[in-house]
N, C-alpha and C positions, 0 to 999 in steps of 0.2 A: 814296409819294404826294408826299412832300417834295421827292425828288430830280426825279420828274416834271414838278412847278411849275418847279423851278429849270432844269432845262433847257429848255424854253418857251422860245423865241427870241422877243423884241419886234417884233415884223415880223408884216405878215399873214399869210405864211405860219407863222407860230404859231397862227392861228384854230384849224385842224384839231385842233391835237395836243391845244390848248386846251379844245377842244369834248370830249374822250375824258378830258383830267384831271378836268372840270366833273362827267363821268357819274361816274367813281371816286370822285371828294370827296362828292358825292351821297349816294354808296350807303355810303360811309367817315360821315357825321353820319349817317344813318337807324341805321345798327349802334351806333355813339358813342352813340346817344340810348336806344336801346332797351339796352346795358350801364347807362348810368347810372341807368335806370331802375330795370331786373330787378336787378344788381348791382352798388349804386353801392360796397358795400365792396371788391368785386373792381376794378374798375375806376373807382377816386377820380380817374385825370387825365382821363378822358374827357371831360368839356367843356372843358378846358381844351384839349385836345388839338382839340378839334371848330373851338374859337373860332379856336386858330393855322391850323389849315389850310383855316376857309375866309375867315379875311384873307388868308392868301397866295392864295388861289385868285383873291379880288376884286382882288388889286394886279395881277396878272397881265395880270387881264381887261381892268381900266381901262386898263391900257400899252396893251391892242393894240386896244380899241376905239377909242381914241383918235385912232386911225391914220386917213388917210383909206379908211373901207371901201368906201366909194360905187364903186370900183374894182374892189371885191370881185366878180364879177358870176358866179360859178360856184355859188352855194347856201351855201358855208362860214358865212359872215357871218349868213345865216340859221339856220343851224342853231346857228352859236353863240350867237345870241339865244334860240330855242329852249329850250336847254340851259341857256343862264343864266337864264333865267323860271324852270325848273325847281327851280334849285340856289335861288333868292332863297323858294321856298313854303317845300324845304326847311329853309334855315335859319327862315324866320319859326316855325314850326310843329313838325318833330319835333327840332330843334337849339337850338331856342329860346334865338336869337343875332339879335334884332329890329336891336338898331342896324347890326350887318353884312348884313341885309338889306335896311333901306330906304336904307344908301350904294351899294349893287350896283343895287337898282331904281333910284335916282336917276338912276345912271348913265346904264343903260339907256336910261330914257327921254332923256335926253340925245343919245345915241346913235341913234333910234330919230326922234329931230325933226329931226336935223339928215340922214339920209335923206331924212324927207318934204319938206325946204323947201330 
């Protein structure tokens, strides 16, 4: 998953590949949360582990939202929003990694006003 963030090119055409690391990282904290849970002695780095990859996931995201998407006009852009709602419950909820989830919503909506206006 590491290497998958890292290769992520800053450019919109990173959206996509974006949008498929966001579903991995996802399903990567929902497993992370449920070891730390069931067993946190077997697996003591898991949150730790949960918190680094979904800051990388969020520096990612913010480089390419950043971008101008309003260009975007083929669905990507939507779907990486989509995706990134998704990954922001997860972290609120079963990662319970609040502060990296309300800098990824923040964004979002950042993102999301400068669309409408």
């Amino acid at each position: 998953l590491e290497d998958a963030i890292t290769e992520i090119p800053m450019s919109l055409a990173g959206a996509p590949m974006l949008s498929e690391t966001i579903t991995s990282g996802t399903c990567f904290l929902r497993y992370a949360a449920k070891c730390s849970t069931l067993l946190p002695r077997m697996f003591p780095e898991a949150a730790e582990s949960s918190r680094m990859i979904a800051s990388k996931v969020v520096a990612k995201a913010r480089g390419i939202l950043s971008l101008s998407i309003c260009t975007y006009g083929d669905g990507t852009v939507c779907n990486l929003l989509m995706t990134a709602v998704r990954f922001v419950h997860v972290c609120e909820t079963s990662a319970k990694l609040p502060a990296i989830a309300l800098h990824f919503e923040q964004r979002l909506v950042e993102c999301l006003e400068g669309l409408a206006g």
